[in-house]
C-alpha distance (Angstrom), angle and dihedral (degrees) to the residues before:
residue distance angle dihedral
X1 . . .
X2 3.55 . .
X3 4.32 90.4 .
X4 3.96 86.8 61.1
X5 3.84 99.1 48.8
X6 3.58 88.4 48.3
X7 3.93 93.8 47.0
X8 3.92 85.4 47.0
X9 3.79 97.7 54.4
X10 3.87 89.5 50.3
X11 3.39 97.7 49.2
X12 4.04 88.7 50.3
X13 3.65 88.4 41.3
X14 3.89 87.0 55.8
X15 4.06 121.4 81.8
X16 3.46 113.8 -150.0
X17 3.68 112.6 -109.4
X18 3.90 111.5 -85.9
X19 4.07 110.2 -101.4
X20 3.82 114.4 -94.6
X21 3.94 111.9 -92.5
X22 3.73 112.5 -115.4
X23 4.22 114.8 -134.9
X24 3.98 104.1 -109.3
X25 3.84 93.5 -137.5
X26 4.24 111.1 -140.3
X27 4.16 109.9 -104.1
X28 3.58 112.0 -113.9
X29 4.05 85.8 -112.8
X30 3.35 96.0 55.5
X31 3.65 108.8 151.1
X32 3.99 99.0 -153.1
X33 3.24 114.0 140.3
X34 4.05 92.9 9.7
X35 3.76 136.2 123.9
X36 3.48 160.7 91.2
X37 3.91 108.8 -83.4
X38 3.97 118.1 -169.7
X39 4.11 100.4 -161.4
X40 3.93 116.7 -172.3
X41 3.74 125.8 162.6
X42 4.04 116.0 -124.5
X43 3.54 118.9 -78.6
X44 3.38 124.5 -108.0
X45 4.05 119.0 -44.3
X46 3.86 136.4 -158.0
X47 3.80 108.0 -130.3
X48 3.22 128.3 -81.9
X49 4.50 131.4 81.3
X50 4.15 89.2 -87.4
X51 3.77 97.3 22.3
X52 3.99 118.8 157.2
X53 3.46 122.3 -122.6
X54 4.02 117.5 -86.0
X55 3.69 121.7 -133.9
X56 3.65 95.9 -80.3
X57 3.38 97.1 53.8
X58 3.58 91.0 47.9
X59 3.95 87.9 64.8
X60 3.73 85.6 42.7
X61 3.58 83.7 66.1
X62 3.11 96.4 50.9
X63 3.63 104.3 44.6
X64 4.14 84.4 59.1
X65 3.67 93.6 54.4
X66 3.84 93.3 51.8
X67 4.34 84.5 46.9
X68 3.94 89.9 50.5
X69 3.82 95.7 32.2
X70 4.06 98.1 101.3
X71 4.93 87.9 32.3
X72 3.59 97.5 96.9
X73 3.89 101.6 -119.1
X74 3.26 125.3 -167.5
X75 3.38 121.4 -174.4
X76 3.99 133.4 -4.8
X77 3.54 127.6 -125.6
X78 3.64 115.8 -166.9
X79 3.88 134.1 159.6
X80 4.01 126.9 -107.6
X81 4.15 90.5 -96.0
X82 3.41 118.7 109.2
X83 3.81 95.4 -128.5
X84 3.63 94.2 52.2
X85 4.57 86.2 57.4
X86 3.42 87.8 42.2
X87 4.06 94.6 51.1
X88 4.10 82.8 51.8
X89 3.83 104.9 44.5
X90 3.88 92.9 85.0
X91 3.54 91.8 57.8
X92 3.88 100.9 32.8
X93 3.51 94.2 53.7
X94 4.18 99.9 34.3
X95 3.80 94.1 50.8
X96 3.95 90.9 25.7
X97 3.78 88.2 -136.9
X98 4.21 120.9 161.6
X99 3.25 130.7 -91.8
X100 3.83 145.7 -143.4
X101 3.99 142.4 167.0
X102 3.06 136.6 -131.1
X103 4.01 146.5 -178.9
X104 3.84 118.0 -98.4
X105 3.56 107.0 -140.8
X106 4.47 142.0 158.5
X107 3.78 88.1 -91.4
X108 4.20 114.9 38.0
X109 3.98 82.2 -128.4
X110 3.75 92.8 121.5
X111 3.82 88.3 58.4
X112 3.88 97.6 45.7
X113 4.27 82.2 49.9
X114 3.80 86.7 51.4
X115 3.72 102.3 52.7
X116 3.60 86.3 51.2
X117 3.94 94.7 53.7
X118 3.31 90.0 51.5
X119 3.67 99.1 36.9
X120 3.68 108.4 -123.3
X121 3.61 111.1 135.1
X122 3.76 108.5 129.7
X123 3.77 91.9 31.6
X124 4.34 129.0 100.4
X125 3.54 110.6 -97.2
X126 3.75 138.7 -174.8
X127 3.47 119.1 -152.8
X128 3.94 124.5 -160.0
X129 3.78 113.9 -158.0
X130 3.23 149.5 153.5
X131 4.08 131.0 -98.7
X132 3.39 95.2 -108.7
X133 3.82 97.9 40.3
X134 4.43 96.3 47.2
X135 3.85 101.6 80.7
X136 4.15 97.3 40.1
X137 4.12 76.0 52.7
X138 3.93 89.2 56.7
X139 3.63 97.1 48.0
X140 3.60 96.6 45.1
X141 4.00 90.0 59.9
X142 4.13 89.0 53.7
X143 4.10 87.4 -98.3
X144 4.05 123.4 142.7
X145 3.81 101.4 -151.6
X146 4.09 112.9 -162.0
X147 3.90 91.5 -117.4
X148 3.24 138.0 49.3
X149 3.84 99.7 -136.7
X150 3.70 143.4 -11.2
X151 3.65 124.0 -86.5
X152 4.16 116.2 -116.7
X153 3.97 87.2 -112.8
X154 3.88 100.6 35.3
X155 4.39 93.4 112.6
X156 3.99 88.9 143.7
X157 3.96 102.1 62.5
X158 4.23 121.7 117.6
X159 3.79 109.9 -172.4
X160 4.41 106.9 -163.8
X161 3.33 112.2 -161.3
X162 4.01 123.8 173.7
X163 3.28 121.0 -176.5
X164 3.74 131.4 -153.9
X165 3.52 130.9 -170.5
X166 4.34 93.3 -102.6
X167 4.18 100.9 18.2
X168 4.03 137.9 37.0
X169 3.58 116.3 -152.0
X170 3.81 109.6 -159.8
X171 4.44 131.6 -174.6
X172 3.24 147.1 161.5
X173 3.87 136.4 -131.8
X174 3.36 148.7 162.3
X175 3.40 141.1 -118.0
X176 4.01 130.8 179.2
């Protein structure tokens, strides 16, 4: 008598093994690694590492919200600088669209690994960068930009770039 009390309290002592998980396959319109992306570098800064925009650049800024007024953005990425906010506050607070940051860095990886966070492949994005930090951006989303960087003076530059899942379509514009 004492074998089957034992055998009882292990077997209600025991959970039964958790069900198998089942691979969710990705839908056929998946929209990883997809969208529009609107890429500008900051408008023009005073001097300094964390300078603020000067009163050019503050019409910059405003000159690229009226251009992306009517695109559809969004969300804003934009880096930790204070010229790169100040290039988005037009547009962040006129089309009260979300933002998020993001590290600048040799290789745009930090972006790609931010959209994903935040879940915004497939969407229309602008991205505020830096000079230095524009092009790496391009290559990391599969584009082939026309230059290899951005000239020290070059403030009036808008790179589009959309993305589908088997081509990149890449060009430049201006805007004053």
């Amino acid at each position: 008598m004492r074998y089957i009390v034992i055998i009882l309290l292990c077997c209600l002592a025991c959970d039964p093994p958790p069900p198998e998980r089942q691979p969710i396959p990705v839908a056929e319109d998946s929209t990883f690694l997809t969208g529009t992306f609107y890429l500008v570098r900051n408008a023009e800064q005073g001097a300094g590492e964390d300078s603020a925009l000067t009163e050019t650049g503050h019409h910059r800024a405003g000159a690229l919200y009226r251009l992306l007024q009517d695109s559809g953005i969004q969300k804003v990425y934009f880096t930790h600088y204070q010229r790169s906010i100040q290039t988005a506050d037009s547009i962040c607070q006129y089309l009260a669209v979300d933002t998020a940051s993001y590290s600048p860095d040799s290789t745009g990886e930090d972006l790609l690994y931010a959209i994903t966070r935040n879940r915004d492949w497939g969407k229309k994005l602008l991205v505020i960068g830096q000079r230095s930090t524009l092009v790496p951006i391009m290559h990391s989303l599969k584009a082939r930009p026309k230059i290899d960087s951005i000239e020290g003076k070059d403030y009036s530059s808008l790179f589009v770039v959309k993305k589908y899942r088997d081509s990149v379509k890449c060009w430049r514009t201006s805007y004053e």
